[in-house]
C-alpha positions in Angstrom: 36.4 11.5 40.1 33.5 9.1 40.0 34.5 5.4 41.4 33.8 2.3 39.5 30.4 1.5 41.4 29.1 4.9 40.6 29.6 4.6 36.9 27.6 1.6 36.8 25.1 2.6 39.2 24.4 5.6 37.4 24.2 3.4 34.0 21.7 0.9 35.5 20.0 4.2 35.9 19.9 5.6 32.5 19.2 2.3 31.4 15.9 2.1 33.7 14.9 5.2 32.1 15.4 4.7 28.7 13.6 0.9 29.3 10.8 3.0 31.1 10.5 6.0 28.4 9.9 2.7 26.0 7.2 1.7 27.9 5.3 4.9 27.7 5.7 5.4 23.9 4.6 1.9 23.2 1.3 2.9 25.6 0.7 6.0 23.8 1.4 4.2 20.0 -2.0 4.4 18.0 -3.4 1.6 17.7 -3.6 -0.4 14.1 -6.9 0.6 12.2 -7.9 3.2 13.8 -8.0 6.8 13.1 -6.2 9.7 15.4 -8.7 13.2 16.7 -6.6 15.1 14.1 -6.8 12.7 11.6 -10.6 12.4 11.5 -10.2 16.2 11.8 -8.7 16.0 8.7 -11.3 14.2 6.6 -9.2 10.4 6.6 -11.8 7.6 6.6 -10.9 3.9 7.4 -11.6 1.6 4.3 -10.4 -1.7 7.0 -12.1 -1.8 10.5 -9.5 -4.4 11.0 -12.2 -6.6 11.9 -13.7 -7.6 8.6 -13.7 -7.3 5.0 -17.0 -4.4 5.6 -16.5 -2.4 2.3 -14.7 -4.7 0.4 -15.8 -6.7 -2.5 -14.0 -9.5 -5.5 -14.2 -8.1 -8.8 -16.9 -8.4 -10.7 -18.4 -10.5 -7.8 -21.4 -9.6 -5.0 -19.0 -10.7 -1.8 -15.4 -11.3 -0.6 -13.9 -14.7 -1.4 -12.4 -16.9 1.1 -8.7 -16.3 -0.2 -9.2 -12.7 1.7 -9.2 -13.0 5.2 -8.9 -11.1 8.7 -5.5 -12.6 10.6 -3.9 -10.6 13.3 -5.6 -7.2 12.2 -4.5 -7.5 8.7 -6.5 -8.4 5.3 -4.8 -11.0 4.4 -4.6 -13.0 0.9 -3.9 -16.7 0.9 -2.8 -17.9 -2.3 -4.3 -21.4 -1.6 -7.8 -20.9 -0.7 -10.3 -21.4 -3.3 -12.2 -18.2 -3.8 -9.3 -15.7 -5.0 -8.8 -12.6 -7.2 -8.5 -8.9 -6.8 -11.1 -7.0 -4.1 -12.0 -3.4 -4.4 -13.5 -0.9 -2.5 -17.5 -0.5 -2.8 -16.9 3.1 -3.2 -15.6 5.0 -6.1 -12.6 7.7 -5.4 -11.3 10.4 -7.6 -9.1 12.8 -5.8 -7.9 11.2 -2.7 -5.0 10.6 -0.8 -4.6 7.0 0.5 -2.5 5.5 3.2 -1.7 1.8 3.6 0.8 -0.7 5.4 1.7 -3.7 3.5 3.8 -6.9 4.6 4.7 -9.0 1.5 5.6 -12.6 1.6 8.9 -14.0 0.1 9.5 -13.7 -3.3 5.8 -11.9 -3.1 4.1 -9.4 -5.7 1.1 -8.1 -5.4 -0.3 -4.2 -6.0 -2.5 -1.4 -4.9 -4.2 -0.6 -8.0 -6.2 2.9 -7.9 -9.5 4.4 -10.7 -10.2 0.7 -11.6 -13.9 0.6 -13.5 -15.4 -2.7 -12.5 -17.3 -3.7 -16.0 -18.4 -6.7 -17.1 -15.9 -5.8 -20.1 -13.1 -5.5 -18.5 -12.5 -8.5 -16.7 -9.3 -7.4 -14.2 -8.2 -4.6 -12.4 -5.3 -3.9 -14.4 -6.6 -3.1 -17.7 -8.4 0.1 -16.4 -6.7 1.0 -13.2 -3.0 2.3 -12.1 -0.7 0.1 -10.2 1.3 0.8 -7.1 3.6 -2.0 -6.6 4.1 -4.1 -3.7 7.1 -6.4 -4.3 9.9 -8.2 -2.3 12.7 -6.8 -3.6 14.8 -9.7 -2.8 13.6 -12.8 -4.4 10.6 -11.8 -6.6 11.2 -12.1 -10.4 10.1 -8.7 -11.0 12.8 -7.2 -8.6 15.4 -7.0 -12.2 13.0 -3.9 -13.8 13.6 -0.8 -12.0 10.0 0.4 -12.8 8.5 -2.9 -11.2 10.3 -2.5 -7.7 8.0 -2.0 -4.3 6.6 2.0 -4.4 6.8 2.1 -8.5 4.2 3.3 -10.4 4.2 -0.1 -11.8 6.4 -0.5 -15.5 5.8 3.0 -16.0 8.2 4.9 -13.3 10.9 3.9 -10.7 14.1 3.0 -9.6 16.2 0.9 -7.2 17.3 4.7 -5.5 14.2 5.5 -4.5 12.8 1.8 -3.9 13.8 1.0 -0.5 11.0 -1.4 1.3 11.9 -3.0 4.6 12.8 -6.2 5.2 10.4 -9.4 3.6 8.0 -9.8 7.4 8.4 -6.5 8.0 4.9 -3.8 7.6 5.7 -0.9 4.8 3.5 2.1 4.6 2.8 3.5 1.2 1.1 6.8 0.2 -0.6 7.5 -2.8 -1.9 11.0 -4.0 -4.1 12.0 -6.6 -5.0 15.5 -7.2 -6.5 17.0 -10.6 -4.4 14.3 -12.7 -1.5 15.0 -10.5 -0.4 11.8 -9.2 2.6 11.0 -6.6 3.4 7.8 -4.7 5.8 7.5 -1.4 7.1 4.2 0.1 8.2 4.2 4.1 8.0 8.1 3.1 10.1 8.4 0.0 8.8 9.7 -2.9 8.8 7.3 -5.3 7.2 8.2 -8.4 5.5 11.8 -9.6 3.3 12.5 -12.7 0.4 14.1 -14.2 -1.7 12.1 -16.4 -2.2 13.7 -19.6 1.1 15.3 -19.7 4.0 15.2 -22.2 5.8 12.6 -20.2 2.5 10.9 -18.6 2.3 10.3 -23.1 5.7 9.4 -23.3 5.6 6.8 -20.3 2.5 5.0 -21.7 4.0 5.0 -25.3 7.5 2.8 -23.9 5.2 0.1 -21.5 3.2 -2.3 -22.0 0.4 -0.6 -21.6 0.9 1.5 -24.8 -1.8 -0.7 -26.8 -4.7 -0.9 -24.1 -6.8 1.3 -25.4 -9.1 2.0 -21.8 -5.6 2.0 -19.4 -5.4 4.7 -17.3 -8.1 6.8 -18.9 -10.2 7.4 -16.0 -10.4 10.6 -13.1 -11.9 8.2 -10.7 -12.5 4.6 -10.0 -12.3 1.6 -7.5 -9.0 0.8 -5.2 -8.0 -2.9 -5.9 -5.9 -4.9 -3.4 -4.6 -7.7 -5.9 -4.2 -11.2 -6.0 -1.1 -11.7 -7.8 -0.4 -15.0 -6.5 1.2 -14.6 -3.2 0.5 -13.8 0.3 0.3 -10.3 1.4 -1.2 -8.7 3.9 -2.7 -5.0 4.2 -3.6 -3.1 6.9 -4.0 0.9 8.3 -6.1 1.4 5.0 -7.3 5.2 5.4 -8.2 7.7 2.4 -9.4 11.2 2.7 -11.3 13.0 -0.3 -9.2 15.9 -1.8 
């Protein structure tokens, strides 16, 4: 029978170990912005070094404004500085798969915002390109339409089952996939949304949202990725995409 002391000898000891296996995952955790030997294996890019806004660009503008900045390893929007709106990648993407943290502020909405065509005619993101949504759940006005929560294919499909971000402070990762029209979205790896664009329901989607009167919404294979300035701070980090 095994005394008293023994018992909590032997749990100082498991504790010791579990404290010590801790230690060795956290030493072996990949580092933010950066890009594993199987991933670049794999075809993923980085579109944030993590060090600066290198690739990025405001709408419609030549360089970044100073509302986008680099805090902590994260691009990070403030809502106060002077220079805001949307930024988008310099590079257009078609099929692609895209991964991306995101830490929203309270009561926080912003989007990821995929095949936007930046023309002096169309002068946001939205009216050409597809929205993921980043949203605190919590406090943001948005958070009482199912199809505007965090991970929807914003106003056009999701629910509060499927819409499950983390805490407001806490980093999410979202995936988006496109693939020959095909289009699916995961939050914290739940699939959140699924569609192909040009399909029966793609038709009927568009036809019951807001969108069903913009004539050049959604129409496009390819495009910019948008990072938008809805108002709030957010920050984004782990950007990667790879071709498909």
């Amino acid at each position: 029978m095994m005394t008293k002391s023994r018992k909590q000898k032997t749990k100082r000891t498991l504790c010791a170990i579990v404290l010590s296996l801790a230690v060795v995952m956290q030493a072996f955790a990949q580092a933010p912005n950066t890009l594993s030997n199987s991933e670049k294996k794999d075809g993923w890019k980085l579109l944030f070094d993590g060090k600066s806004t290198k690739g990025w660009h405001t709408y419609l503008k030549d360089g970044v404004g100073n509302a986008w900045r680099v805090e902590d390893g994260a691009l990070t929007f403030d809502p106060t500085a002077s220079e805001r709106g949307d930024i988008v990648t310099d590079d257009i993407y078609g099929d692609f798969e895209l991964s991306i943290d995101w830490k929203i502020s309270l009561g926080g909405n912003s989007g990821i915002i995929f095949n936007v065509q930046e023309k002096p005619e169309f002068n946001a993101t939205y009216l050409t390109g597809i929205e993921m949504q980043v949203l605190d759940n919590i406090e943001a006005g948005d958070r009482h339409i199912p199809n505007h929560l965090a991970g929807s294919l914003y106003d056009l499909i999701g629910n509060a089952e499927v819409s499950k971000p983390k805490a407001v402070g806490e980093w999410n990762t979202a995936r988006i996939h496109q693939k020959d029209g095909e289009i699916t979205l995961w939050l914290n790896d739940v699939k959140t949304a699924s569609v192909k664009r040009g399909s029966s329901t793609w038709d009927e989607l568009i036809a019951n949202s807001k969108f069903k009167d913009w004539k050049d919404f959604a129409k496009y294979d390819s495009g910019k990725i948008a990072l938008q300035d809805h108002g709030n701070k957010v920050a984004f980090r782990n950007i990667k995409i790879r071709k498909l």
